[in-house]
SEGUDO-206326 format. One record per residue (C-alpha): residue number from 1; residue in three letters; x, y, z negated. Coordinates in Angstrom, 2 decimals, always signed. Example, Ala and Ser with C-alpha at 12.3 -4.5 7.8 and 13.67 -1.06 7.14 Angstrom:
<sites>
+-----+---------+---------+---------+---------+
: num : residuo :    east :   north :      up :
+-----+---------+---------+---------+---------+
:   1 :     Ala :  +12.30 :   -4.50 :   -7.80 :
:   2 :     Ser :  +13.67 :   -1.06 :   -7.14 :
+-----+---------+---------+---------+---------+
</sites>
This chain:
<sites>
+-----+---------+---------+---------+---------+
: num : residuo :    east :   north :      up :
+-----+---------+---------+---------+---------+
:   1 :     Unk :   +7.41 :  +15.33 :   +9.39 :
:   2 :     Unk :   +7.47 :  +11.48 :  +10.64 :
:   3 :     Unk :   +7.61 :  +10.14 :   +7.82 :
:   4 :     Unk :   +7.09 :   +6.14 :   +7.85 :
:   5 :     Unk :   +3.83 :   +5.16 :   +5.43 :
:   6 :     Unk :   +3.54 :   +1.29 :   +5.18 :
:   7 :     Unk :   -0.49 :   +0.72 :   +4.89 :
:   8 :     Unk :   -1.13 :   -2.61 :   +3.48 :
:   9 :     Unk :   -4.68 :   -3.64 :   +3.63 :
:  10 :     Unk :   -6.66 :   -6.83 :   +4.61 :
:  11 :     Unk :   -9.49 :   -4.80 :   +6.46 :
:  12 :     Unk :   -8.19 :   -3.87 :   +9.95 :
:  13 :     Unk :  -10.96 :   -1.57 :  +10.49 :
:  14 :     Unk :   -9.76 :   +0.78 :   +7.58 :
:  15 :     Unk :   -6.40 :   +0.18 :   +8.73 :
:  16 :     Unk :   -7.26 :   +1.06 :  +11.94 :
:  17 :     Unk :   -9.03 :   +4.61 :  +10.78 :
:  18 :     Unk :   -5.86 :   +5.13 :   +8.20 :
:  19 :     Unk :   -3.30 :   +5.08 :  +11.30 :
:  20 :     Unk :   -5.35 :   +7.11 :  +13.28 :
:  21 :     Unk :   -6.03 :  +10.02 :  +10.44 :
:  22 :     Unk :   -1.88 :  +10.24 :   +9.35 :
:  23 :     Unk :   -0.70 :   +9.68 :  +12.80 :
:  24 :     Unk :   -2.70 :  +13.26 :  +13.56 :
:  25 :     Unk :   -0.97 :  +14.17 :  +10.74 :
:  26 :     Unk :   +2.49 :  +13.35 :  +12.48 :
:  27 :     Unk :   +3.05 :  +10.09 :   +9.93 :
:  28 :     Unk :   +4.77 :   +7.04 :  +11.81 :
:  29 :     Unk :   +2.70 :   +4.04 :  +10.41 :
:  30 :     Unk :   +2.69 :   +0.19 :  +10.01 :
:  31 :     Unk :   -0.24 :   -1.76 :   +9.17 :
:  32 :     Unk :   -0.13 :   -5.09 :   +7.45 :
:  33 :     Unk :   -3.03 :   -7.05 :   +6.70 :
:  34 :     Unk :   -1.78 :   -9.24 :   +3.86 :
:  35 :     Unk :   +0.64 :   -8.78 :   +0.35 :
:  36 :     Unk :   +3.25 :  -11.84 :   +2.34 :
:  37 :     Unk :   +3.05 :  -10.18 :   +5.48 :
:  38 :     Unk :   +4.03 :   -6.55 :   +3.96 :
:  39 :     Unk :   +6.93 :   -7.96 :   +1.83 :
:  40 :     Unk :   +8.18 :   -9.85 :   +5.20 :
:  41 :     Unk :   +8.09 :   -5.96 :   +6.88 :
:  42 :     Unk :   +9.72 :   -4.44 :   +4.36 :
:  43 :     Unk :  +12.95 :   -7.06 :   +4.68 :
:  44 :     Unk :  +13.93 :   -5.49 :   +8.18 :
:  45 :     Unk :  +12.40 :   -1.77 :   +7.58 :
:  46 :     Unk :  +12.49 :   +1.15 :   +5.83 :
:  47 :     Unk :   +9.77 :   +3.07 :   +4.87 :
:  48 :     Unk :   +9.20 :   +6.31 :   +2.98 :
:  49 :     Unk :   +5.48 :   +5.39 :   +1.23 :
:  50 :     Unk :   +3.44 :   +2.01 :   +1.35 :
:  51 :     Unk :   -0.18 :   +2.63 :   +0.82 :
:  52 :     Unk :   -1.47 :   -0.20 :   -1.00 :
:  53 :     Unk :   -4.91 :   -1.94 :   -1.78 :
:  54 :     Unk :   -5.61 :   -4.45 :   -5.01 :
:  55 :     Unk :   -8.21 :   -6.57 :   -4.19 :
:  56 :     Unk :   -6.44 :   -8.86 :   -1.10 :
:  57 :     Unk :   -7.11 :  -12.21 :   +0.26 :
:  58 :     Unk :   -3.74 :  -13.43 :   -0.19 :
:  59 :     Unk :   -1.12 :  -11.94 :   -2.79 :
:  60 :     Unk :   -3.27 :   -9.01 :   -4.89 :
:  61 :     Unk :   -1.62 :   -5.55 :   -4.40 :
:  62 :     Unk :   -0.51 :   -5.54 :   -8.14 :
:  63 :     Unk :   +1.81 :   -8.87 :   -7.45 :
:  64 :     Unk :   +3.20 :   -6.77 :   -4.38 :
:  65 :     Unk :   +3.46 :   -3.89 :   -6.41 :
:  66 :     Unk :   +5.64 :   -5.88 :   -8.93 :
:  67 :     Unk :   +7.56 :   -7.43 :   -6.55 :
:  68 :     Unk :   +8.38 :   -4.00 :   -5.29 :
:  69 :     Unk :   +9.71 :   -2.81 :   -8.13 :
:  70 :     Unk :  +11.67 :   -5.53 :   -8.96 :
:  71 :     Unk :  +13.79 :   -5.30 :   -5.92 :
:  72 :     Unk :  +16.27 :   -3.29 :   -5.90 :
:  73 :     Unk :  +16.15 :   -2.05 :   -2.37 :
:  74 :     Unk :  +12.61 :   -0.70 :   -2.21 :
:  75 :     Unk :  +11.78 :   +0.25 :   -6.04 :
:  76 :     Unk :  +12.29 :   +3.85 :   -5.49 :
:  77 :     Unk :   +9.50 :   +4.00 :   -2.32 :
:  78 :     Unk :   +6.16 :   +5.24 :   -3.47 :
:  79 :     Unk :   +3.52 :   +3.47 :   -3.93 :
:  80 :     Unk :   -0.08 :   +4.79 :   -3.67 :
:  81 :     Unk :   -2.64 :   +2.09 :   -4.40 :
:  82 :     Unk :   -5.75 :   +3.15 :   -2.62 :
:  83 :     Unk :   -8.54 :   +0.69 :   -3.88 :
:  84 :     Unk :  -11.82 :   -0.24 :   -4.07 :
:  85 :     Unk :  -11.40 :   -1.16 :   -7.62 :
:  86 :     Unk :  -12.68 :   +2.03 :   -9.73 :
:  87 :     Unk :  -12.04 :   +0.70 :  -13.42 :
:  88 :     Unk :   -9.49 :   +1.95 :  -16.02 :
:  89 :     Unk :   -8.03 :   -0.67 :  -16.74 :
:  90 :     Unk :   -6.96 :   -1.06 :  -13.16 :
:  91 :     Unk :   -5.68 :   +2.39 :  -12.66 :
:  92 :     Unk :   -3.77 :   +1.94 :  -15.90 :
:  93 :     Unk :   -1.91 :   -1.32 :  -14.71 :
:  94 :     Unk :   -1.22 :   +0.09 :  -11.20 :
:  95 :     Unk :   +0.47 :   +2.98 :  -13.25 :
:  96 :     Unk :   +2.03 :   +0.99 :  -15.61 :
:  97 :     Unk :   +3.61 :   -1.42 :  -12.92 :
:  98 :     Unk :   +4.78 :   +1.78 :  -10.94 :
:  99 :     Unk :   +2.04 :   +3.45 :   -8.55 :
: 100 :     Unk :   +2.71 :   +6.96 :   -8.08 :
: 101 :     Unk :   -0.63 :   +7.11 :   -7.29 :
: 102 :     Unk :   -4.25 :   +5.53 :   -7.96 :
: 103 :     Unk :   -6.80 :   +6.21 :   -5.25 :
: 104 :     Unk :  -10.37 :   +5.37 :   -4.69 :
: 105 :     Unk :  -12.21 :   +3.83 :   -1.88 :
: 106 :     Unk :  -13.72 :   +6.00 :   -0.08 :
: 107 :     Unk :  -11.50 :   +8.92 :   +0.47 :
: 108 :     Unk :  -11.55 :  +12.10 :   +2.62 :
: 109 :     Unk :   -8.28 :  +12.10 :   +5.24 :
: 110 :     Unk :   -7.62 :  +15.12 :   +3.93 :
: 111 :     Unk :   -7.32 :  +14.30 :   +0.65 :
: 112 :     Unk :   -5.22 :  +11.84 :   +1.24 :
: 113 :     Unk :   -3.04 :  +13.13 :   +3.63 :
: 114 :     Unk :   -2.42 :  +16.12 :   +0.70 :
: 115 :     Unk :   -1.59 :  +13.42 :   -1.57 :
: 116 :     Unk :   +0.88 :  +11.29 :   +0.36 :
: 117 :     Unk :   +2.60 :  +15.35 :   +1.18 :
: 118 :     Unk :   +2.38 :  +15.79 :   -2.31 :
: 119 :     Unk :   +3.91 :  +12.62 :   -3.01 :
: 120 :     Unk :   +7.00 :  +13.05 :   +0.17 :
: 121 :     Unk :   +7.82 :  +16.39 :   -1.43 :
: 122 :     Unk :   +7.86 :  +15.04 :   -4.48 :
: 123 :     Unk :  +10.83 :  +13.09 :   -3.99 :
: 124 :     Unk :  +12.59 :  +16.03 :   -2.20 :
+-----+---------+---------+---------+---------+
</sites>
């Protein structure tokens, strides 16, 4: 595998558990605590999957999302939102902007390592 997931999240405790449950799952990750900080990353990196969360102190993970998908460059890498945020009409503007994915907080590491593989092989 090694894949390279981008988790952008402003709690460095979930962070924390997120690198530890896909690095035993033999992802390479990043952690970013803010939208600004993530987009900075993403200038000198490449990733294969950014796992994003909405509700942030700074930019909100749908502004991130859309300023994915407007670049050129990184429009094609997945996005999973993985959120808090449990409404439709969230999951239906994450989707509409381009998630691949809309996740809810809290989530087995299973299940969420099956989703990012589902995801990765996806794009095979």
């Amino acid at each position: 595998m090694g894949e390279h997931i981008l988790i952008v999240d402003d709690d460095p405790l979930l962070c924390n558990l997120l690198r530890m449950a896909l690095g035993r799952a033999g992802f390479k990750t990043a952690e970013m605590y803010s939208g600004d900080t993530a987009l900075e990353y993403l200038q000198g990196q490449t990733v294969d999957l950014v796992l994003l969360d909405i509700m942030m102190a700074d930019v909100n993970g749908f502004d991130v999302l859309r300023k994915l998908k407007a670049n050129s460059e990184w429009r094609k890498i997945p996005v999973i939102l993985l959120t808090a945020r449990v409404d439709a009409i969230s999951q239906r503007t994450g989707m509409d902007i381009g998630a691949v994915e809309y996740l809810t907080k809290p989530i087995t590491p299973d299940l969420l390592i099956e989703r990012i593989q589902a995801v990765l092989a996806s794009r095979s």
